[in-house]
N, C-alpha and C positions, 0 to 999 in steps of 0.2 A: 395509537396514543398511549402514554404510559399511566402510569396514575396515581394519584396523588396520596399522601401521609400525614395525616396530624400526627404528631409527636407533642406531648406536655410533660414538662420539668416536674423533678422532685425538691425534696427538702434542701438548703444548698443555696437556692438560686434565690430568695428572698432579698428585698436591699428597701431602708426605707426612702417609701415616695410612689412606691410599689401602685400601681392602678388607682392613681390621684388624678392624673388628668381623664381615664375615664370616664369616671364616678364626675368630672366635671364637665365633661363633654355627650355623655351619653346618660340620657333617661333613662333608659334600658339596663344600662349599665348601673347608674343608679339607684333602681327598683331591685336589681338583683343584689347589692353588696348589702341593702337594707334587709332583705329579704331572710339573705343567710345571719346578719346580724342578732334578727328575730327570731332563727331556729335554732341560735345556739346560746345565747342569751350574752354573746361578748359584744363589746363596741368595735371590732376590727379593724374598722376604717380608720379609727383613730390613731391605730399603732402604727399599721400600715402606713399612712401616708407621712405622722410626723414622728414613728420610733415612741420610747428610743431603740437602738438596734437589740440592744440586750432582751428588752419585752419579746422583741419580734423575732429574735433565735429560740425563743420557747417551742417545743416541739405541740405544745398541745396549740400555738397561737401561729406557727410556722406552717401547720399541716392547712388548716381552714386559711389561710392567707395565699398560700400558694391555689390552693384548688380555685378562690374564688375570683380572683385574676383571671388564671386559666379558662374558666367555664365562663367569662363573662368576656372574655374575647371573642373565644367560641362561638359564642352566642350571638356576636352582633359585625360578623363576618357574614358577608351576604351573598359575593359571587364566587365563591371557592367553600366547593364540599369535596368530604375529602372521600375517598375508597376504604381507607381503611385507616385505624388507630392503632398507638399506643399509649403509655406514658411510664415513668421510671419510678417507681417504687410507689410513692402519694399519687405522683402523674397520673397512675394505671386507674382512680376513680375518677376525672377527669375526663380521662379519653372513652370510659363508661357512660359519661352524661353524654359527652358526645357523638355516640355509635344507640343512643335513645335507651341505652339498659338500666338506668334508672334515673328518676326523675331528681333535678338539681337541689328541691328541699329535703329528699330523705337524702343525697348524699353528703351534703354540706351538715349534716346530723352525725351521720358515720364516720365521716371523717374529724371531726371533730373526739368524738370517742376514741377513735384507732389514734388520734395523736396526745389526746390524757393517756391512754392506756401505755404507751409508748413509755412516754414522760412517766409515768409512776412504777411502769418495771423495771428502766433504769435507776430506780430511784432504789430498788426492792435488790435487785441485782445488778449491783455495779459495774461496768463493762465499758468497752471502748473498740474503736475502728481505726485500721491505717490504711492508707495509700500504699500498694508496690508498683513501682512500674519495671519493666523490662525484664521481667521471668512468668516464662509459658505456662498456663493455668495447671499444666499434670503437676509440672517442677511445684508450684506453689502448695498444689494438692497437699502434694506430699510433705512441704513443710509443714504446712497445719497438723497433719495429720502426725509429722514425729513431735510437734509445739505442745501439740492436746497433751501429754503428759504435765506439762505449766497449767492446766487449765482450760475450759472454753474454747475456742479459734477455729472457724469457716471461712470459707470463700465466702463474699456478701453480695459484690458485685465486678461480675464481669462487664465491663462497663466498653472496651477498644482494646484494639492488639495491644498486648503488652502493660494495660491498664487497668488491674484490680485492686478489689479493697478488699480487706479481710475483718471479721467484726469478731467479739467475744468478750472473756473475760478478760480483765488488764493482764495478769499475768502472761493470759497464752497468747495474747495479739504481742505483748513486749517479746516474747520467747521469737515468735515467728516472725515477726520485725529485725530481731537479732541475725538469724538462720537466714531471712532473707540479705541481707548484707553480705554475710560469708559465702554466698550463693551468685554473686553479683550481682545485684538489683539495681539499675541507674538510680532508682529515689526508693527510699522509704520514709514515708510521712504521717505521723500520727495526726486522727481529724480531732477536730474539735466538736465531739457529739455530747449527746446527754445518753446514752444508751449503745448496748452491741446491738442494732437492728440486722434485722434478718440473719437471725442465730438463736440457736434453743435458749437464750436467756429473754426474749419475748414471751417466754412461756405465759406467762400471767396475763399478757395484754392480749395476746391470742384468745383464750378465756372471754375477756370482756367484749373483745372484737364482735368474738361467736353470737353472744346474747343479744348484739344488736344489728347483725346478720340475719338473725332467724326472723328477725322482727320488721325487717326495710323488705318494701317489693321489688322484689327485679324481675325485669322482662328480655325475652329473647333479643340481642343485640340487631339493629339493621343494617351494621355493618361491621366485618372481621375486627376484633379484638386481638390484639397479640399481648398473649399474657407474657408477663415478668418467670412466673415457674419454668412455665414450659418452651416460652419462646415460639408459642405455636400458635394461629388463629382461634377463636373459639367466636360462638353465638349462644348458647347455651345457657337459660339465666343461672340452672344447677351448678353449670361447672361454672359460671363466672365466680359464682357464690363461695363453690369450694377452693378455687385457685386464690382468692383474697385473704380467703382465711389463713389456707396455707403458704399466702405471700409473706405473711411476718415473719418468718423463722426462715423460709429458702431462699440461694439467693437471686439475686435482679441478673436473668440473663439477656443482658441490654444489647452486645454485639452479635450476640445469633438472633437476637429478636431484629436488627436490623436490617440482617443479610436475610434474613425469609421474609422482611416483607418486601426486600429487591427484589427478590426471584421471582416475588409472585408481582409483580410489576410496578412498584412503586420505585417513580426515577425521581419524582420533587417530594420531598420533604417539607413540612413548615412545624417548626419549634413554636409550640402557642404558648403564651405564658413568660413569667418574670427571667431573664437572663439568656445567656445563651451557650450553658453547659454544656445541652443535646448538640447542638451545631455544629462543635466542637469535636464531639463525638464519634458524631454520624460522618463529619469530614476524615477522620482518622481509619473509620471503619471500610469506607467509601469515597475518594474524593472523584469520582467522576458522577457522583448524582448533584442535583442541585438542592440545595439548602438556603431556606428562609429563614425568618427572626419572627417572629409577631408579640409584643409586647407592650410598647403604646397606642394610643388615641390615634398617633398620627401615621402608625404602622398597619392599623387598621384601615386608613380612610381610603388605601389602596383597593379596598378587598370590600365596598362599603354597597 
């Protein structure tokens, strides 16, 4: 028997109306959107379900939106557990509640800070991300690396073959956007963020992160985590703890995180949470596994 994978989205995947039928279907589900509402002192549900889209692209209102979708699916999924987690950038606390490594009110807390902190070191240092597709991560390397003279610019995320983003300051993402072109890259696409995440200009929000790190309890995982850093399993609450912190600034390595949890036997997939980015993904990375959605009331009632 092979075995199975939660996988939860990151920032991106957000749309409003987002976990409305839930929250109107499920008590449980209800008690928990209340729950996080109360630990972070926003009304969520309100944005979430009626916008406007603008409020709910906030990255401080984005982060707590997506997770609590996620976690509250999770949670009222009944005949499917999974072997082992991930998630993509925000995802990766998510797939934490999920594997028991911290409990959903201090995480719905944290993340909530790691998406202010986010949002205000963009704010502090101005930066931006683009799409390249169709040039091999060394080739890309290497443009960043002759771009960084413009400024800022890493790899952010290795997301599928031939699909990264690159995050930094405007200068060095434009510089290497450029380089990429003359390089032949099928697309290059600047995103529309509030911030370079995952690139040393988090530096600030890393700081804040820290302080409310030291301060949430985390407990040994009871199932493999595959962190975004290292792409590697972990149960560890230390290392969970330290690979978070060092998740803001390195990037999401999302397509070896995918191909090691194959190997180690995971053949279905399910995408928990608003969109179907991962789906997408994990199809590009792998099209002979099987891949799920889970995102409504009625996506649920399969699994109920």
């Amino acid at each position: 028997m092979g075995k199975k994978a939660f996988i939860f989205p990151g920032q991106g995947s957000q749309y409003v109306g987002m976990a409305k039928d839930l929250y109107e279907n499920s008590v449980e589900a209800k008690e928990m959107i209340q729950t996080a509402e109360d630990a972070i002192g926003v009304q969520l549900s309100h944005i979430m379900f009626n916008g406007p889209e603008e409020s709910l692209k906030q990255t401080d209102i984005t982060q707590p939106a997506i997770f609590v979708h996620s976690v509250v699916l999770s949670s009222i999924i009944r005949t499917i557990q999974p072997d082992m987690v991930a998630g993509h950038s925000l995802g990766e606390y998510s797939a934490l509640v999920a594997a028991n490594a911290i409990q959903f009110y201090e995480a719905i807390r944290l993340v909530h800070t790691r998406g202010t902190a986010m949002l205000q070191a963009g704010i502090e240092q101005p930066g931006t991300m683009a799409a390249i597709v169709g040039l091999l991560p060394e080739k890309l390397e290497l443009i960043c690396n002759e771009a960084s003279s413009a400024g800022i610019v890493q790899c952010a995320n290795f997301n599928s073959p031939g699909q990264i983003v690159i995050s930094g300051s405007v200068d060095g993402v434009h510089k290497a956007m450029e380089l990429s072109k003359k390089e032949g890259a099928k697309l290059v696409k600047e995103l529309v963020v509030s911030g370079a995440f995952h690139s040393p200009l988090m530096a600030s929000a890393k700081d804040k992160l820290k302080i409310k790190l030291d301060t949430t309890p985390f407990y040994d995982a009871k199932i493999p985590v595959y962190t975004n850093v290292t792409a590697k399993p972990v149960y560890d609450k230390n290392s969970i703890k330290e690979l978070l912190f060092e998740q803001l600034s390195n990037p999401v390595r999302w397509e070896e995180t995918i191909i090691n949890m194959i190997n180690d036997g995971a053949d279905e997939f399910y995408e928990i949470g608003p969109g179907k980015v991962l789906q997408g993904l994990v199809k590009r990375i792998n099209p002979d596994v099987k891949i799920f959605g889970i995102d409504k009331y009625s996506d649920v009632e399969r699994f109920l």
